[in-house]
C-alpha atoms as one frame of an Amber mdcrd trajectory, in Angstrom:
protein
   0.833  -3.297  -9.298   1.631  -1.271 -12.563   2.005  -3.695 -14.773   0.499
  -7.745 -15.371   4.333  -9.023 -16.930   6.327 -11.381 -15.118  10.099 -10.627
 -15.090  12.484 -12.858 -16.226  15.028 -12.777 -13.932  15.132 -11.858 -10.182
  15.356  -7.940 -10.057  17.262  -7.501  -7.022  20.042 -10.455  -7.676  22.513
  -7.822  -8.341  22.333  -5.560  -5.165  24.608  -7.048  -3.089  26.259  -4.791
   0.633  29.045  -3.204  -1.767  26.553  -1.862  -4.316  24.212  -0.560  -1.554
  27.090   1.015   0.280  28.607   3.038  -3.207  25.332   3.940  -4.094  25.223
   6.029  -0.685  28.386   7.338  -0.503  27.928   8.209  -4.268  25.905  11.120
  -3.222  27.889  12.544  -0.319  27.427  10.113   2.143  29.850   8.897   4.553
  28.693   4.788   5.620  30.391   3.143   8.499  29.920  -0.032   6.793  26.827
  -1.145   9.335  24.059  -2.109   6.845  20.436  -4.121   8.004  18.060  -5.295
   5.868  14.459  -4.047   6.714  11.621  -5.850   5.942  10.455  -4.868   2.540
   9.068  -7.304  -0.333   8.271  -4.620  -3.176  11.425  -2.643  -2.817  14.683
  -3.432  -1.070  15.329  -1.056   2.262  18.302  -0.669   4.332  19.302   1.166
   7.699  22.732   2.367   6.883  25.189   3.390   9.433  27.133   6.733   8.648
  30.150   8.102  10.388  28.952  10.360  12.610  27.129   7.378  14.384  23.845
   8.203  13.146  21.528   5.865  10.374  19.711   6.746   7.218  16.948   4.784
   5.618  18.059   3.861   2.054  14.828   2.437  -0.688  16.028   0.809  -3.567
  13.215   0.816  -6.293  11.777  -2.482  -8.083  12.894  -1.937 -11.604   9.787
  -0.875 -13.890   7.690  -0.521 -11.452   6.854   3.159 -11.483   8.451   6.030
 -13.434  10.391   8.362 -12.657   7.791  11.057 -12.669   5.322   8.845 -10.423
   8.168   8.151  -8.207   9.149  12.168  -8.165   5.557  12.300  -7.672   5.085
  10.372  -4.299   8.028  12.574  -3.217   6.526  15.782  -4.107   3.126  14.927
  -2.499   5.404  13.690   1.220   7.044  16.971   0.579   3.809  18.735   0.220
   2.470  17.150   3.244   5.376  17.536   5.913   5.408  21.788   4.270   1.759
  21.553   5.603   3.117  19.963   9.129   1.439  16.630   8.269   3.710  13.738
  10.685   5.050  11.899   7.266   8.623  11.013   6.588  10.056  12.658   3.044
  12.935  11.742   1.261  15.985  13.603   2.023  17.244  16.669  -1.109  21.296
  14.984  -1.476  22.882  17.002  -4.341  19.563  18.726  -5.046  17.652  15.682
  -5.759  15.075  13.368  -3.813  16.095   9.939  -6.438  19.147   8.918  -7.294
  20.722   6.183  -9.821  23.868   3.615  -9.013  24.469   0.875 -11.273  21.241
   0.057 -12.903  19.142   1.161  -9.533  17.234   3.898  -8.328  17.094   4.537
  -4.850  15.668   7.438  -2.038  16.756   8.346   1.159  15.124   8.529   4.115
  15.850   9.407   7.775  15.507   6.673  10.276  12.054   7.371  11.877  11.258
   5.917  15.212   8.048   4.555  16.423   5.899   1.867  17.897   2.788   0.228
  16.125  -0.791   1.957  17.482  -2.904   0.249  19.070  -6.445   0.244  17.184
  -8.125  -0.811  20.038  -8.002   2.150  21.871 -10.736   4.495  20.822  -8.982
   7.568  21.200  -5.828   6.185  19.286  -8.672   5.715  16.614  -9.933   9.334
  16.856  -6.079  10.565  16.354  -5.487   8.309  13.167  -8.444   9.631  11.596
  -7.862  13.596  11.933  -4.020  12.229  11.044  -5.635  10.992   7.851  -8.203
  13.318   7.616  -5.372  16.437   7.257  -3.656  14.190   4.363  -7.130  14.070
   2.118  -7.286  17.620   2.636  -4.265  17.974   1.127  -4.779  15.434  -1.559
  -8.063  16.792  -2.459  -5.986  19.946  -3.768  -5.380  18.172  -6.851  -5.311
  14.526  -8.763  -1.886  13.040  -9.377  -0.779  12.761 -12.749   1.574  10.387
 -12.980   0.261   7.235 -10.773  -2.911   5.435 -10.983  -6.260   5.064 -10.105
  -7.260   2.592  -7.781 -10.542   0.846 -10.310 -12.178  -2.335 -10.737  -9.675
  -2.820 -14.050  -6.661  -2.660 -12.336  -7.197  -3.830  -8.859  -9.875  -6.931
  -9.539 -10.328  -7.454 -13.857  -6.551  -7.630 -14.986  -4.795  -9.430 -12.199
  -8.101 -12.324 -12.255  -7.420 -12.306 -15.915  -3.680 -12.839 -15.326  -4.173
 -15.564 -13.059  -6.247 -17.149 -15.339  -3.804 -16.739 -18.627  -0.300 -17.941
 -16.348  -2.179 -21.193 -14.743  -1.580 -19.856 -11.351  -4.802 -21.947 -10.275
  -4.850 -25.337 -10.139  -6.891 -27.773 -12.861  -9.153 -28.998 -10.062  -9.991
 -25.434  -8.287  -9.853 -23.571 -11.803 -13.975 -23.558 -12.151 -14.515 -23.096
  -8.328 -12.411 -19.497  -8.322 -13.251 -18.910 -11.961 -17.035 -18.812 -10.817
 -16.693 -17.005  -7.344 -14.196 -14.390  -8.873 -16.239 -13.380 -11.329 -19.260
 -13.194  -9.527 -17.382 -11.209  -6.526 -16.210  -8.392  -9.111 -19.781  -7.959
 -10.714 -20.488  -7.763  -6.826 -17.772  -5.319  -6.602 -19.165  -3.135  -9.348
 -22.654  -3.447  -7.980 -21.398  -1.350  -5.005 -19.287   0.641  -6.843 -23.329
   1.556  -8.394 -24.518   2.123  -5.373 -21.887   4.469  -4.028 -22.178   6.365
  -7.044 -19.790   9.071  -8.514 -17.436   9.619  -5.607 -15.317  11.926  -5.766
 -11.005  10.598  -5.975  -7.807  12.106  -4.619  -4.647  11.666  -3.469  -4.125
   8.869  -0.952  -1.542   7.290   0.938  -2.838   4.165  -1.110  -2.154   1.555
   1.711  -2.773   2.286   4.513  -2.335  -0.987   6.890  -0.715  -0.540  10.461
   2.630  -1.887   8.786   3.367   1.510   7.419   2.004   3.115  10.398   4.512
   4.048  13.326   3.498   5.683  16.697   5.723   7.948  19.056   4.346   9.903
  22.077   3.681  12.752  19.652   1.237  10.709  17.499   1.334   8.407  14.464
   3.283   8.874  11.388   3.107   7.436   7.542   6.561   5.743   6.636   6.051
   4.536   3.132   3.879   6.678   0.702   4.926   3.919  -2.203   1.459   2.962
  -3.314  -0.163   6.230  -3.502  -2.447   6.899  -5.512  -6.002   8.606  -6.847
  -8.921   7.033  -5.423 -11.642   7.224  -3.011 -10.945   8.285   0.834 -12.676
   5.649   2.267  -9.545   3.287   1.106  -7.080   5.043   3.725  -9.792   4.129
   6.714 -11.463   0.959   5.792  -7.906  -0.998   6.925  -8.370   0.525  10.119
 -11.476  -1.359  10.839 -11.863  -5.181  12.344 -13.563  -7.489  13.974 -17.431
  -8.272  13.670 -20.199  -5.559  12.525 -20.643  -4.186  15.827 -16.912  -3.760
  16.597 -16.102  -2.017  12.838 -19.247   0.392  13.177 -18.122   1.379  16.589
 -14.356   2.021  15.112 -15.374   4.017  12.208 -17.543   6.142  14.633 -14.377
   7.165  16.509 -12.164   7.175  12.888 -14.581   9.723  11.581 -15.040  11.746
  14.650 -11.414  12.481  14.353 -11.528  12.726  10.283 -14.305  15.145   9.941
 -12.280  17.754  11.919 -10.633  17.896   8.958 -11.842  16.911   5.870 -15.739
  15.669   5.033 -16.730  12.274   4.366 -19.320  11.372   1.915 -20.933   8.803
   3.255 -22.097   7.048   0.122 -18.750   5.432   0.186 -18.917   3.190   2.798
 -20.926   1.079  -0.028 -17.123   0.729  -1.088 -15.504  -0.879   2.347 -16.231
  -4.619   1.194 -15.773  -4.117  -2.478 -12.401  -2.664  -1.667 -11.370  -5.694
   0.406 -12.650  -7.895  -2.129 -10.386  -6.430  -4.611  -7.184  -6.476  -2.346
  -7.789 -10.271  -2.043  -7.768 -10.310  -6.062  -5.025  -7.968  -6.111  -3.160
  -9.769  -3.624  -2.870 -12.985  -5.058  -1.644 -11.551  -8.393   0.676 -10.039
  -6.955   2.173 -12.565  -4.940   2.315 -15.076  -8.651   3.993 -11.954 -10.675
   7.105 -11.834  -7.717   7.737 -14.817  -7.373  10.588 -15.358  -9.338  11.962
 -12.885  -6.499  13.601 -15.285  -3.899  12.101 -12.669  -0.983   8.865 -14.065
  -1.808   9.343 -17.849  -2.392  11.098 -17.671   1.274   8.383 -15.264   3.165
   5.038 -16.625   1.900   5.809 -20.436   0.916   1.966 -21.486   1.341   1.347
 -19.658  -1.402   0.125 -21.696  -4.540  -1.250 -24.481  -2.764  -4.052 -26.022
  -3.180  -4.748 -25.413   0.464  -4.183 -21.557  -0.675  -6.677 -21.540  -3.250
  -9.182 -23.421  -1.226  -8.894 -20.741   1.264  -8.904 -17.599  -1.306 -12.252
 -19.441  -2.865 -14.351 -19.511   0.442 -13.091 -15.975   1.354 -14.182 -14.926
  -1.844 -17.534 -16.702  -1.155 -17.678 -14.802   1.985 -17.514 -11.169   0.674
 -20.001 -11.701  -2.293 -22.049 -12.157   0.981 -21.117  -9.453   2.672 -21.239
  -7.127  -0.167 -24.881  -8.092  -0.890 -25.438  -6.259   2.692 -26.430  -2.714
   4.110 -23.323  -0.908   4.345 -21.969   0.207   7.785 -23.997   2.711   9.747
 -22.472   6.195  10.446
């Protein structure tokens, strides 16, 4: 989330078939009028039919969002990675560039990957994912990004609680409830944040859930690199892990028997795995309240807001202030 404003009117409201359609064949590229809308809430993404009978992947940027140096940047670092034979999908060079403008938008283009989800349960589907992830830190460990964040306690847990607070997202009656257990889950966070110590940040995909994850009898590859950022490595791998204590210390065994083939981890920061979930949930519901002027949103998660909602986010809350006051996983 780059910024805590909430824009006035519905970014996308413009972008209608024609305007996606020009954009493409703007830049050289010959559409055969077939367009699909993918499912995408941050950006807008199309498959888009061309002449020859083939399809591209066309992303259409959320306006202020990023720059255009920490977009050029995520494009660099895919770049970087598929030069290094890492299984990621880059934008495609069209007229010498990687992001393009058409009436008011930016947009990349992609080609259509194929692909299945993995299936985590399968320990040596586990193993793969992690050297798979493991080669990308190596990679990002060359160097920091300069242009895109840091994934912190400020930006991930204290600003979007704070803009919560300041837009009356919460309701009167739950306000002191989630006031109490936020606060006291980010001084939880920071506590283990202590106890990890100074870890050591790089370049990561960011967000690394199963959703951006697509497997083909060759092995998995990344499809969206849009969140990436500087932070620790445990952040790529702790999504990978679910289930009770048992089942998520016997998945990060096989995760890191694959990872360590390729890059080392320093185990201090599994102290981070529940403080990094804790501020996701923060995170989350921020950014959920700061869309939702985007009709995408209002449609796809209409629960949100409820009372019911913040009941929920309150005892989950309760729950990792729990689990954070715990011995970290075992490896």
């Amino acid at each position: 989330m780059a910024g805590m404003t909430r824009p006035a009117d519905p970014p996308f409201s413009r972008l209608s078939p024609d305007i996606v359609l020009d954009a493409l064949e703007c830049i050289g590229l010959r559409c055969d009028g077939r367009l699909l809308a993918l499912n995408s809430y941050e950006n807008r993404v199309f498959q888009v039919g061309q002449e020859d009978n083939t399809h591209v992947i066309a992303k259409f940027y959320r306006p202020d969002r990023w720059s255009d140096e920490a977009i050029l940047e995520e494009h660099a670092f895919t770049l970087e990675l598929a030069e290094r034979e890492i299984p990621v999908v880059p934008p495609l060079s069209l007229d010498g560039k990687s992001l393009h403008r058409h009436d008011g938008f930016r947009f990349a283009v992609y080609p259509r990957p194929g692909g299945r989800p993995p299936e985590l349960d399968d320990p040596d589907t586990l193993k793969w994912m992690g050297r798979f992830i493991g080669r990308i830190h190596a990679a990002g460990a060359i160097r920091p990004f300069a242009h895109r964040p840091e994934l912190d306690i400020d930006s991930f847990g204290i600003r979007p609680r704070a803009w919560l607070i300041e837009n009356d997202w919460i309701p009167p009656d739950l306000l002191p409830a989630w006031e109490s257990v936020s606060a006291q889950a980010l001084d939880s966070v920071r506590h283990c944040f202590d106890r990890a110590g100074n870890t050591r940040m790089l370049r990561l995909h960011g967000d690394c859930h199963m959703g951006n994850v697509l497997w083909t009898d060759d092995g998995p590859h990344f499809v969206d690199f849009d969140d990436c950022r500087n932070g620790p490595a445990i952040q790529d791998l702790w999504m990978l892990l679910s289930g009770d204590r048992a089942a998520m210390t016997r998945q990060l065994h096989d995760v890191l028997a694959g990872y360590e083939d390729f890059h080392e981890f320093d185990a201090r920061e599994l102290h981070l795995i529940e403080a990094l979930r804790t501020l996701r949930l923060v995170h989350y519901s921020a950014w959920l309240a700061q869309r939702w002027n985007d009709p995408a949103f209002t449609a796809a998660f209409p629960w949100f807001g409820t009372p019911h909602y913040w009941q929920s986010r309150i005892l989950e809350l309760r729950e990792q202030v729990a689990l954070m006051q715990e011995s970290p996983l075992y490896v």
